[in-house]
C-alpha positions, 0 to 999 in steps of 0.5 A, spaced: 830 695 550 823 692 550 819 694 544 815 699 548 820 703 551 823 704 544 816 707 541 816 711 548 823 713 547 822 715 540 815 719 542 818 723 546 824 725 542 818 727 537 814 731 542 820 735 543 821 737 536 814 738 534 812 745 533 806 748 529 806 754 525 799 758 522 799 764 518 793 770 518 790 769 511 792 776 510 798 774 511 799 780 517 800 774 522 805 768 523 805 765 529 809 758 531 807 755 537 809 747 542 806 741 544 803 744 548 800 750 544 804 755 548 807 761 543 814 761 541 814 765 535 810 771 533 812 776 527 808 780 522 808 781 515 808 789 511 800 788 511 800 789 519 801 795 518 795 797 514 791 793 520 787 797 525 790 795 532 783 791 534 783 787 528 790 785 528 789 783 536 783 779 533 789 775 526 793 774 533 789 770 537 786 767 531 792 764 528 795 762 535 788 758 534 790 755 528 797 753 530 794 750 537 789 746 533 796 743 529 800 742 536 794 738 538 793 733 532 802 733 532 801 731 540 795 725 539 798 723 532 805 722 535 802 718 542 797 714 538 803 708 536 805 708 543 799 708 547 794 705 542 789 710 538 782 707 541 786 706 547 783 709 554 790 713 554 789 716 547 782 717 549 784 721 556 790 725 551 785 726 547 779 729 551 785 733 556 788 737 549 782 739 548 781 743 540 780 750 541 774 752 537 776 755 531 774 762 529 771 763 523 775 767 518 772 775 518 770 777 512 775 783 510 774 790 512 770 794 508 775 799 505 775 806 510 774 812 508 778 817 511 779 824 508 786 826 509 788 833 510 789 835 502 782 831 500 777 835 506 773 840 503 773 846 508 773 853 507 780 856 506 780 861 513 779 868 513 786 872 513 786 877 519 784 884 516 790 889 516 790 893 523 787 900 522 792 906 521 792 911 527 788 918 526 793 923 524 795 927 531 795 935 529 801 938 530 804 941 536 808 945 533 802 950 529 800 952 536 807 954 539 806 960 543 798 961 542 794 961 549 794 955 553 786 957 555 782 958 549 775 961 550 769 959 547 765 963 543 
């Protein structure tokens, strides 16, 4: 087997196994990605939990970044021995992989406030007043055997 075919051969054994991992630097989001920076894993740590949807959304893709970056420095230090690293090969894979920008790291949230049903101050509700007794009813029975018209004077 020529020389070149063998490095050729042993590259793309690497290539296959080569995968990059990067986590959040909360720690709320581990991401592994392949040679071609496509996500094969994603898991979140107990802190994710804490996280508001936005901002954990925001950890994702900036950790996916950061592993993409690796899987892209994995793929030109794997190919440089076969095709040369000033080669026109290495500088055609180089500028086809090209690095994602890397955001910067966002400072942590300031802390939130939130006022949970114990801690808010409101006015305790006023309690409905007890309902009015009824107006006592004369009796009919005082009446029994009088005359039905009265006349007035």
């Amino acid at each position: 087997m020529p020389e070149i075919a063998r490095r050729a051969a042993e590259a793309k054994a690497r290539l296959m196994s080569i995968a990059a991992t990067a986590t959040s630097p909360d720690g709320a989001v581990t991401v592994t990605v392949n040679t071609s920076g496509a996500l094969q894993e994603l898991t979140f740590g107990p802190r994710a939990d804490e996280l508001p949807r936005a901002r954990l959304a925001a950890s994702v893709v900036a950790t996916a970044k950061r592993a993409q970056v690796q899987a892209a420095q994995q793929l030109t230090s794997v190919m440089a021995p076969v095709i040369g690293p000033d080669s026109d090969a290495m500088k055609f894979l180089q500028e086809q992989i090209p690095a994602p920008e890397l955001p910067e790291e966002e400072a942590p949230a300031p802390p939130r406030w939130e006022f949970t049903e114990t801690q808010q101050e409101t006015p305790p509700s006023p309690k409905t007043p007890p309902a009015r007794p009824a107006r006592p009813r004369p009796d009919d029975d005082e009446d029994f055997g009088g005359p039905i018209l009265r006349r007035g004077l």
